[in-house]
Each structure stands twice: as C-alpha cells, then as structure tokens.
N, C-alpha and C positions, 0 to 999 in steps of 0.2 A: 122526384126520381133520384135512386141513391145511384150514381156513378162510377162503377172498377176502370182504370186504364192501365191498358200494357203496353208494353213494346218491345220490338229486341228479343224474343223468348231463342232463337236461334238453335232450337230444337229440346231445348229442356224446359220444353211446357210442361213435361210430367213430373217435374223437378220442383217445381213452384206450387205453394201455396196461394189462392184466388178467392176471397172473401167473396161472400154471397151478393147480389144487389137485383136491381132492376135494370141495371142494362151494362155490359161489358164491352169496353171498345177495344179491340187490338189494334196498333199503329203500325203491322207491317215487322218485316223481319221474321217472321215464324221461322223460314229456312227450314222447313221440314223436308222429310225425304217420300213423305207419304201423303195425301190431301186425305184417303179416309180417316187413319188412324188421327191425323187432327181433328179433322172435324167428331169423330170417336170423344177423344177428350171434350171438344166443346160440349158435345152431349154431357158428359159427367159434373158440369156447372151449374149451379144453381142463379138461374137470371133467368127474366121474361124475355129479353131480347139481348143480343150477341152482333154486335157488328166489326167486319175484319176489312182492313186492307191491307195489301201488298208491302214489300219494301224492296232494296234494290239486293238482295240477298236471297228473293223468292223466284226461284227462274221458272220451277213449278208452274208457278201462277202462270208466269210470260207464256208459255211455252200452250200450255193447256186453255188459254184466255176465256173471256170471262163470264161463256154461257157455259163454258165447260166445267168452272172453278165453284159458278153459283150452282151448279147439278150435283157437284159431291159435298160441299159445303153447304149439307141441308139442317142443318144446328148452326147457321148463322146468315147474318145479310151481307152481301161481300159488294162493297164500294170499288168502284174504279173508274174516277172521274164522274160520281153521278151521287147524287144525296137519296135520301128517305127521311119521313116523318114517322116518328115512334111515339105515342101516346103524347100531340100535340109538340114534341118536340125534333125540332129541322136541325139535319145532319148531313154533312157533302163529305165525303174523303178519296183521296188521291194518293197512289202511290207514288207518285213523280219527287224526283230528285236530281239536284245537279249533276253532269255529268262528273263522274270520279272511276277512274278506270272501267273496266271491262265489264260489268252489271248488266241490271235490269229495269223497268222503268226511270230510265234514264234523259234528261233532256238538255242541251247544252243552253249556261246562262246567257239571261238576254232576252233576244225575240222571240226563240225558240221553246222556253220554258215558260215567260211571259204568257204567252197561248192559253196552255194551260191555265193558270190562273186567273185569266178573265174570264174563265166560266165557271170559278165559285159566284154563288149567288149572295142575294145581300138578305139581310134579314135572317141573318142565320144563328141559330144557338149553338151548333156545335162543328166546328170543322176540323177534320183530322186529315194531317198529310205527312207520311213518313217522313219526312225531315223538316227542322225547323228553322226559322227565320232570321234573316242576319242579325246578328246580337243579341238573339235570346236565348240563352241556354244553347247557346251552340257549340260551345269552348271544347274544344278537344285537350288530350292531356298534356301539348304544348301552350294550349291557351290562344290558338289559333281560333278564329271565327270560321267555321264552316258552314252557317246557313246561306239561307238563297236573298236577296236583295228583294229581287222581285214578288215573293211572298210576302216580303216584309212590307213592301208599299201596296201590295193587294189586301193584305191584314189591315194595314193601317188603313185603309179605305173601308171598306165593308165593318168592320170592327164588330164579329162573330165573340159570342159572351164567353167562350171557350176555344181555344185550339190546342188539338192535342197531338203530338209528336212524338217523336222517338232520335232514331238514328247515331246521334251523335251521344255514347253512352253517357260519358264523361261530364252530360250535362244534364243529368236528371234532375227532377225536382220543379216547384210549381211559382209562379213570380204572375203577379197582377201588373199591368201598364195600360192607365187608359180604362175603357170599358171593357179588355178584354182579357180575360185571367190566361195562361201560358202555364203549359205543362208536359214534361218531357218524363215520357213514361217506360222508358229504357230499363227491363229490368238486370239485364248483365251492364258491368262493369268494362274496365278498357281493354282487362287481359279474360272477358268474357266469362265471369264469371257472374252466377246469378245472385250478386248481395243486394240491390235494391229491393223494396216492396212496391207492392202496386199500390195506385195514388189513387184515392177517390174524392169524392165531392159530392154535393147534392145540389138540383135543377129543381 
C-alpha cells in the first residue's frame, strides 16, 4: 500500500500539491472554515481511501462532533478516538493533545490524557494522533520539547510499525526508533507557511 501523509494544511489545502497513492492520511489541523468545501477537495484526490483526524486548531470538528463530521466528510473516514482496517491494514487515530492554551481536543498531561491513550490498541500498523511524542520530532523553533510523555510510554509499549503526527511544525520529517518508524507530517512551517512536502512510504 503506497502511503501520502499530511498535516498542518491550516486552510491551504488548495494550495498544496498531494501525490496520488492508495491511502492518504491527514493528521488534524485542516482549520478549515468549511467541512463541505474540504471534504470537496478530498473528493478531487486521487486515493482508494482517505482518512482524517482532528487537530487542536479544528473547532469545526468540536463543535459539530463526530456523527456530524463523518456525515459531511463523505470522501473520507474520520477517526476520533476509534481505528479502522483498510485492505488488511489497522489504523487508530486521535485528535487529543496536551493542554496549550484555549483550543480543542485538548486533555491536560498526566492521568487525564493518559486515558486517552490506553485505548490505542496493540497490534497496530498505523497510529495517527495530532501531536507527537516526547522527544520525537517535537522541537519547536526554540528547541523546546513539546510532545506528550505519556504517548511516548504508550508508543513505546504497543510499538505500532508507523506513527504519524503533525502539530509541532518545526519538526517535520520521518526517524525510525525501535520497530516503529516516526513521522511528522506538518506541511506548513513555524511562520505557517506551506514549504514542506508530504511524506510517503509503503506498507
């Protein structure tokens, strides 16, 4: 299965260039003003399957939740807190992220966001959760660590062959540790600007 990932599009998905495959995953952040017109675009992709989660910049989503989000988001599968299997291959994603000011999908670190995370499942090929794990590809442009702890000892427990993120722009790009390859699929930059590409792979 050949694998497109994005992340971060923060409204200029029409802006970007999206290589063809068998399966596209967004990691949250759209920030769109619109869910048809997104989902519009998804239509104009060429992929057998499409799957979107959330980020903490998507109030859309919150606000309209998630039988509402899968009803106009009919050109994709929309994750939130729950997986799917796509031609033999298992996928969970979550928009959950640390609490950082006023947002959305939001859970404060510890036992509260912990939660969360004990219901990825094990056996998994691909897990996608809008932000990524302490110390990987987390660095923002002070070189600050801003992933979660606790994803990172749930990651390191379950050890999914992919995890795919975004959030933190500044740290894009794809690092193997372990059996599990790490990829932060962030297509804007720190002053938001769309200079990354999307990252692919094959399953």
């Amino acid at each position: 299965m050949n694998i497109v990932c994005i992340s971060d599009l923060h409204r200029s998905y029409n802006d970007i260039v999206v290589p063809a495959g068998d399966l596209l995953i967004v990691a949250g952040d759209i920030d769109c003003t619109n869910l048809f017109l997104f989902n519009d675009w998804l239509g104009t992709l060429d992929f057998k399957h499409i799957v979107v989660i959330a980020g903490n910049h998507d109030g859309n989503f919150w606000y309209a939740g998630k039988r509402e989000v899968r009803a106009q988001l009919s050109n994709a599968i929309y994750l939130e807190n729950s997986g799917v299997v796509l031609d033999g291959v298992s996928i969970w994603g979550s928009p959950t992220t640390p609490t950082f000011n006023d947002w959305f999908f939001m859970k404060d670190r510890g036992d509260d966001i912990a939660r969360v995370w004990h219901n990825i499942p094990i056996n998994l090929d691909i897990l996608i959760t809008h932000g990524p794990p302490l110390n990987i590809l987390d660095a923002n442009k002070y070189g600050e660590h801003c992933g979660c702890w606790d994803l990172h000892h749930e990651v390191s427990r379950i050890k999914p062959l992919y995890h795919v993120f975004g959030h933190i722009h500044s740290g894009h790009g794809i690092i193997k540790q372990g059996m599990t390859t790490f990829i932060n699929a962030s297509i804007m930059d720190e002053d938001y600007q769309a200079v990354n590409k999307p990252i692919t792979f094959i399953l």
